[in-house]
C-alpha positions as CSV (number, residue, x, y, z in Angstrom):
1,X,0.0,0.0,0.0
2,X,1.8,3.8,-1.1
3,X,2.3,5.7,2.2
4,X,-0.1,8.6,2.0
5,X,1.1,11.5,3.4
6,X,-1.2,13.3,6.1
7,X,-2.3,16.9,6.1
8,X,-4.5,18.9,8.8
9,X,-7.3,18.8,6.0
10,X,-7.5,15.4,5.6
11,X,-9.5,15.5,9.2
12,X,-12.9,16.0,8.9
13,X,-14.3,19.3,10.9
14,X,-14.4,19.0,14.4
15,X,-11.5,15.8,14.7
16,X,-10.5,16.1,18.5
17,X,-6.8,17.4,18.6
18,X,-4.6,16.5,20.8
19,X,-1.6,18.5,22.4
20,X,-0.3,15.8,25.0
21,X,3.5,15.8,24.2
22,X,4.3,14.2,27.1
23,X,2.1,10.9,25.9
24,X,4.6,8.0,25.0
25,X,1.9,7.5,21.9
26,X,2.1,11.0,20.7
27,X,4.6,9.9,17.3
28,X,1.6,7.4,16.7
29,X,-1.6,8.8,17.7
30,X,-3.2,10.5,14.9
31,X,-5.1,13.3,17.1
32,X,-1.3,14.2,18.1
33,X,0.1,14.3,14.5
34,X,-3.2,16.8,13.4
35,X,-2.5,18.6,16.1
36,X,1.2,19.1,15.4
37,X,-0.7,19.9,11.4
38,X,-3.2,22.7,12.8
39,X,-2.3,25.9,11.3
40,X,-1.3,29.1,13.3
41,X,-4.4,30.6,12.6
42,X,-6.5,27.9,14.3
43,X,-7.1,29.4,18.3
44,X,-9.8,26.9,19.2
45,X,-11.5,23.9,18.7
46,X,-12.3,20.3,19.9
47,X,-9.7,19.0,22.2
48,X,-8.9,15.5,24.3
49,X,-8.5,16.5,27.7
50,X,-4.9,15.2,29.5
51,X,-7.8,13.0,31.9
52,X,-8.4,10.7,29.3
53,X,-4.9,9.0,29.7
54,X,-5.5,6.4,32.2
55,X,-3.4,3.7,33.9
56,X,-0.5,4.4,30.8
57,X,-3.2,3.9,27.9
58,X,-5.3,6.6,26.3
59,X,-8.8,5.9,25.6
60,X,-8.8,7.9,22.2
61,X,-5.7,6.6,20.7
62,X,-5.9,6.0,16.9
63,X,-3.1,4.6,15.2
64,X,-1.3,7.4,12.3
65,X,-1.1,4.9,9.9
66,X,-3.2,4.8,6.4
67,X,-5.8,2.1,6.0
68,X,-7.6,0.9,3.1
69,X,-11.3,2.1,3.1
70,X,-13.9,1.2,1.4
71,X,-17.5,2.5,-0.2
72,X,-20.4,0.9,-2.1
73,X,-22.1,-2.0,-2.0
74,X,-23.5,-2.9,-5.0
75,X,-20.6,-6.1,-5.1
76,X,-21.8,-7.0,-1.9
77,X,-25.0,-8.7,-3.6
78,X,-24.2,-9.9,-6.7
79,X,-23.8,-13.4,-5.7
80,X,-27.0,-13.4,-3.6
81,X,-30.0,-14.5,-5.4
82,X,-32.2,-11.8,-6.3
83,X,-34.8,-12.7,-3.4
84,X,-32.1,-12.6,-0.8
85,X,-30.9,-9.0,-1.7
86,X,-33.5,-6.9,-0.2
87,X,-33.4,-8.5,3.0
88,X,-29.5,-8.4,3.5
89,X,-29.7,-4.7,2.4
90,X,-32.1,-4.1,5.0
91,X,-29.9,-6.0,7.6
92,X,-27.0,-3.5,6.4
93,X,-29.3,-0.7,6.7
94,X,-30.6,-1.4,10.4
95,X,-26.8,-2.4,11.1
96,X,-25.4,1.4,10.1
97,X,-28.8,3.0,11.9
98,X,-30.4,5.8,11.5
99,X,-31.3,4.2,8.5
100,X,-31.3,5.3,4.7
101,X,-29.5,8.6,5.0
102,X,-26.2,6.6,6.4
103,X,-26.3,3.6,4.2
104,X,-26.1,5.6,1.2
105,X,-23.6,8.1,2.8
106,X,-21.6,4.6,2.8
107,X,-22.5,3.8,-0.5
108,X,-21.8,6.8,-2.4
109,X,-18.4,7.5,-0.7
110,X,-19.3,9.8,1.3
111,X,-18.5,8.2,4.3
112,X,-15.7,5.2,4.2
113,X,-16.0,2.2,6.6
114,X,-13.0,1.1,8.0
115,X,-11.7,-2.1,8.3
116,X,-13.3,-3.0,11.3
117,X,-16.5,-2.0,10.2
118,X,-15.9,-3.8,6.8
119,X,-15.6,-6.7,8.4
120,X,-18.6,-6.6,10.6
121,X,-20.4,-5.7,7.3
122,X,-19.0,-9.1,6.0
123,X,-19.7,-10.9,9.3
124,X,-23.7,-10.2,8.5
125,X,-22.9,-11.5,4.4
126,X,-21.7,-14.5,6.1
127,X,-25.4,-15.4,7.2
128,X,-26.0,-15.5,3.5
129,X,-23.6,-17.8,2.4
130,X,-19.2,-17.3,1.6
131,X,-18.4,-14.6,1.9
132,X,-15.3,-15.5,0.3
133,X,-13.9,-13.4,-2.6
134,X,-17.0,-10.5,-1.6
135,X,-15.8,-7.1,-2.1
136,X,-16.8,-3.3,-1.7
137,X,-17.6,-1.8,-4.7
138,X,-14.4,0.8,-3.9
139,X,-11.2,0.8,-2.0
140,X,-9.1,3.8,-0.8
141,X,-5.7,4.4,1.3
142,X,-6.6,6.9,3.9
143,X,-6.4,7.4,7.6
144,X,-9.7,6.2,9.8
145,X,-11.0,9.4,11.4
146,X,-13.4,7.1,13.2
C-alpha cells in the first residue's frame, strides 16, 4: 500500500486534537500528528483533555497509519440471489442505523467504513452464504477518522 502523506485537512471538521507531548503514543496517535498539522491561525476547537490517559493507555488513541477504506455496496450482492438481496440490504441498513440517510452516505463515498467496520459488514454477508472473494464496490488508502 503507497504511504499517504497526512495533512491537517484530511481531518474532517471537528477531529478532537490533541496536544499531549508528554504521551509515549504522541509519534503514533493521529489526534497528536493533526495537532502538530493545525495551522497558526487555528485558536480553538475540539480538544482531548490530559484526563483521558488512564493507567499508561489513552482511551482515544488511533493509530497514524493509512488504511484501506472502502465504499459501495452494490458487489456485496451480486452473488445473492435476487430474493435474498432486499433482506441483507435491509440487515445492512438497520446495522449502520439511523437508516437510509447513512447507508447511502456509505454507498456513495461519502463516508468510508473502516476495516473494522468492513468486516462486521462481511460478518452479516456470512449469514447469506461465503463470503469468500465479496468485495466493496471501492477501495481507498486513507487514515480512519473514526
Amino acid at each position: 500500500m503507497k504511504e499517504k502523506e497526512l495533512t491537517y485537512h484530511d481531518a474532517p471538521s471537528g477531529y478532537q486534537l490533541c496536544f499531549n507531548s508528554n504521551c509515549s503514543k504522541a509519534k503514533e496517535c493521529l489526534h497528536y500528528q493533526v495537532a502538530l498539522l493545525a495551522p497558526p491561525t487555528k485558536t480553538a476547537g475540539a480538544a482531548i483533555y490530559p484526563s483521558a490517559w488512564k493507567d499508561g493507555d489513552c482511551q482515544y488513541f488511533r493509530t497514524c497509519k493509512p488504511v484501506r477504506m472502502a465504499y459501495g455496496f452494490d458487489n456485496l450482492y451480486r452473488h445473492l440471489p435476487r430474493y435474498l438481496v432486499s433482506n441483507a440490504r435491509m440487515r445492512i441498513r438497520n446495522f449502520l442505523s439511523c437508516g437510509m440517510s447513512t447507508y447511502y452516505r456509505y454507498h456513495h463515498g461519502e463516508r468510508l467504513m473502516s476495516p473494522q467496520l468492513q468486516q462486521e459488514i462481511l460478518d452479516i454477508m456470512a449469514r447469506y452464504g461465503s463470503t469468500e472473494g465479496l468485495t466493496f464496490d471501492h477501495y481507498i488508502t486513507s487514515y480512519d477518522f473514526t
